[in-house]
C-alpha positions in Angstrom: 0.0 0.0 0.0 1.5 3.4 -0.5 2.6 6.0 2.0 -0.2 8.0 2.8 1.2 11.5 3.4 -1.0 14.6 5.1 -0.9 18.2 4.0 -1.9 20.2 6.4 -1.7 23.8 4.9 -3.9 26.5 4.2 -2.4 27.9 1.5 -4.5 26.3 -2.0 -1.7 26.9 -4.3 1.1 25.4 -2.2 -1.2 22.3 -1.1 -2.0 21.7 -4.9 1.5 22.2 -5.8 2.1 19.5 -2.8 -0.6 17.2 -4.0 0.6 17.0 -7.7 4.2 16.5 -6.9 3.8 14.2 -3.9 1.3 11.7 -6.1 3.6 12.1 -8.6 6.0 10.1 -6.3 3.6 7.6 -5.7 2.2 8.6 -2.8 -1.5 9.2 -1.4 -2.0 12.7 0.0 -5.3 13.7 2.3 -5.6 17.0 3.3 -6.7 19.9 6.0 -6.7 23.2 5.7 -6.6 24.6 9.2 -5.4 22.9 12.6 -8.7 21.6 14.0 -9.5 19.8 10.6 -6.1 18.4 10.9 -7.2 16.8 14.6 -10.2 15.6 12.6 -9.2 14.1 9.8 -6.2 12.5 11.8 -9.0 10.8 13.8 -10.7 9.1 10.4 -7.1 8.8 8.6 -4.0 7.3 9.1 -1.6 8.7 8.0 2.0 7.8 7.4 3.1 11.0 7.8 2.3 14.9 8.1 3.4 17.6 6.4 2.7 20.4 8.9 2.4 24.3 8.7 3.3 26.3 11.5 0.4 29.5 10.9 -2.4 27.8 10.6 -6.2 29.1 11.3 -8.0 27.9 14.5 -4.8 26.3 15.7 -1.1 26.8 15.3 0.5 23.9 13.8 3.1 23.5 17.1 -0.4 22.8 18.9 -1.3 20.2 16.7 2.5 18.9 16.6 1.8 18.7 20.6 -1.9 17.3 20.0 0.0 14.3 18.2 2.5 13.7 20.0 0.3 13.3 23.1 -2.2 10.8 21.8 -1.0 7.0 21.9 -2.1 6.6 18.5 -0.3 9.1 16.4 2.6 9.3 19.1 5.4 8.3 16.8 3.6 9.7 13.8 6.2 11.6 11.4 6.0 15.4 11.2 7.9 17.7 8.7 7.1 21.0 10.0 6.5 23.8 7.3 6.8 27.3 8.0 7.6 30.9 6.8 9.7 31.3 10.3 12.9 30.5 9.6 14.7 32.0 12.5 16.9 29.6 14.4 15.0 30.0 18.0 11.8 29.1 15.9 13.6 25.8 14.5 14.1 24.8 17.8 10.9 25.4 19.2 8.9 23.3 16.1 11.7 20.4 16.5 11.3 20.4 20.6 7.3 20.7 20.0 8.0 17.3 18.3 8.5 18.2 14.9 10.9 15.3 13.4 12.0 17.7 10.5 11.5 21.6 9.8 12.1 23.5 6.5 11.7 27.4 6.0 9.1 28.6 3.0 10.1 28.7 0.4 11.7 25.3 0.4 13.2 23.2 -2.1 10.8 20.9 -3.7 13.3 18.3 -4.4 14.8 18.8 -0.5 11.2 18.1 0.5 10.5 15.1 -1.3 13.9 13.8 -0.4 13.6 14.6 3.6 9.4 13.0 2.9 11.3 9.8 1.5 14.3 9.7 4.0 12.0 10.3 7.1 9.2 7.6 5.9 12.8 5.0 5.5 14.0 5.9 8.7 10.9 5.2 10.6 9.8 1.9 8.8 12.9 0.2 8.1 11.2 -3.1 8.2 9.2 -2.2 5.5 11.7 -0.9 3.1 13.3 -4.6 3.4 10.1 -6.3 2.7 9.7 -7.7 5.9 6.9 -7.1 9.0 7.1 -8.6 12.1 5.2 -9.3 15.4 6.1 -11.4 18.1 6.1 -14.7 16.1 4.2 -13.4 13.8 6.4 -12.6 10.4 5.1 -11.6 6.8 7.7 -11.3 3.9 6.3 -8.7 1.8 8.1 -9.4 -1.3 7.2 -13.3 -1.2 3.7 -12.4 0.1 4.0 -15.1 2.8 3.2 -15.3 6.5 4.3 -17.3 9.1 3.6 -17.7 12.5 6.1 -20.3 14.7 7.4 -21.1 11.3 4.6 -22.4 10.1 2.7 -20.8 7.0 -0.5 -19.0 7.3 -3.0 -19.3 4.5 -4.6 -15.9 3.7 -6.7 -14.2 1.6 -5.8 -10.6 -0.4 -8.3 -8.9 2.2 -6.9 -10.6 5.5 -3.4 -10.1 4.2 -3.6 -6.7 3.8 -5.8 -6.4 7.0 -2.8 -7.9 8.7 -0.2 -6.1 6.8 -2.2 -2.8 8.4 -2.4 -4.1 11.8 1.8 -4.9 11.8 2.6 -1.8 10.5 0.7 -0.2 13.9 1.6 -2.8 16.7 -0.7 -2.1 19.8 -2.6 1.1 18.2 -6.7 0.3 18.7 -8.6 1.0 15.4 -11.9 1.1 14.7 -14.0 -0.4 11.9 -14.6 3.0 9.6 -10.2 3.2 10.2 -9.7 -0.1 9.0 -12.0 0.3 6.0 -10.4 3.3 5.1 -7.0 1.9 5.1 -7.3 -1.4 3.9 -10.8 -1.3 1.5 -10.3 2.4 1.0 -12.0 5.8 1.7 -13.8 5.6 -1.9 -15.2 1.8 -1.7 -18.4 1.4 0.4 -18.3 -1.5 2.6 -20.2 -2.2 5.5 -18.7 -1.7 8.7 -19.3 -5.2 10.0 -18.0 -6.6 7.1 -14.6 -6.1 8.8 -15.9 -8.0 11.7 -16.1 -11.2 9.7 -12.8 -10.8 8.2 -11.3 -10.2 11.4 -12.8 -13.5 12.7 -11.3 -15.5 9.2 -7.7 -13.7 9.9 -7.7 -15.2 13.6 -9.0 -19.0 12.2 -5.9 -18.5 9.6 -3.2 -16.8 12.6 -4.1 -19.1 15.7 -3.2 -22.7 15.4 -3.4 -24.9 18.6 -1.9 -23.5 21.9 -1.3 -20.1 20.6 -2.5 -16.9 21.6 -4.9 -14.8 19.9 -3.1 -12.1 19.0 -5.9 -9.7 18.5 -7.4 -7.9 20.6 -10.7 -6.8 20.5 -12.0 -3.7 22.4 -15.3 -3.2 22.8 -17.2 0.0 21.1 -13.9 0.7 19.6 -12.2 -1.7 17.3 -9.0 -3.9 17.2 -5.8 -4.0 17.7 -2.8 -6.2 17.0 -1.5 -7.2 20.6 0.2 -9.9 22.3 -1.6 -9.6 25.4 -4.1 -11.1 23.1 -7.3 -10.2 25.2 -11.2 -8.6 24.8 -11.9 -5.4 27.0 
């Protein structure tokens, strides 16, 4: 699945400029044009990284940096901060905020895409080698296989990518309308409990005999991929 990367920015002709060039890359872009809609689309979405300006309407961009880095959720979520302030003490206050990465307007385009692709490798190095893994739980990308204990696990294309989602974000709690999004898509209707009954064939295909089932289920709120393994 490709990088989905956030612009939040309420500038139209820099975020179009952004979308063009970052699809152009290969990656998905969503979008928010002022710091509350950032909080709220980061709720539906999941991003795999933010692109983040500093003067933003209704909220500054270092309060959202801080709204993201307090939630479990987004916690280790990348942020490149964007901003016209390029003075150093402002630098320093975006990168201690939580920023991961800061560039002053105008930026290099190229800079940015390189920093977006070096950032995204940095902070998933097991997927850049093709490889996810989980407790006992491992899943070769470029072979698409999965084993658990070494032994392989027949899946579907849904439940695979279901389970390629859920190793990608070890512990994080998602609900249904987030795991649709992200593994059906935000533009393919499904029904919500449809994700329910292939949650229920990816634990037949994970948990063989004496093993743990690995996902937890939390009640009104989704699942999550956990080795504590139990329902709340």
């Amino acid at each position: 699945m490709k990088p989905l990367v956030m612009v939040v920015e309420d500038e139209s002709a820099i975020v179009t400029m952004l979308r063009y060039n970052l699809e152009k890359e290969g990656y998905r872009v969503c979008e928010a044009a002022d710091g509350e809609e950032a909080l709220t689309v980061l709720a539906e979405r999941n991003p795999d990284l933010v692109l983040l300006d500093w003067m933003l309407p209704v909220m500054s961009g270092i309060e959202v940096c801080r709204q993201i880095r307090r939630k479990p959720r987004t916690r280790d979520l990348p942020v490149i901060m964007l901003t016209a302030r390029g003075e150093e003490s402002d630098k320093v206050r975006g990168l201690n905020t939580g920023a991961d990465d800061y560039l002053s307007k105008p930026f290099s385009l190229p800079e940015l895409l390189a920093r977006v692709k070096a950032l995204l490798r940095r902070v998933q190095p097991a997927q850049t080698k093709g490889v996810l893994q989980y407790e006992d739980i491992l899943m070769d990308l470029t072979a698409h296989r999965v084993t658990r204990s070494n032994r392989n696990v027949h899946l579907g294309p849904t439940e695979f990518r279901l389970l390629q989602f859920l190793l990608q974000h070890p512990g994080c709690v998602f609900s249904r309308e987030e795991l649709l999004n992200a593994v059906w898509g935000p533009d393919i209707y499904v029904e919500p409990r449809t994700v329910d009954v292939h949650i229920r064939r990816l634990r037949k295909a994970l948990n063989g005999d004496e093993e743990t089932d690995i996902i937890r289920t939390v009640r009104a709120a989704g699942y999550a991929l956990d080795a504590e393994g139990v329902t709340v």
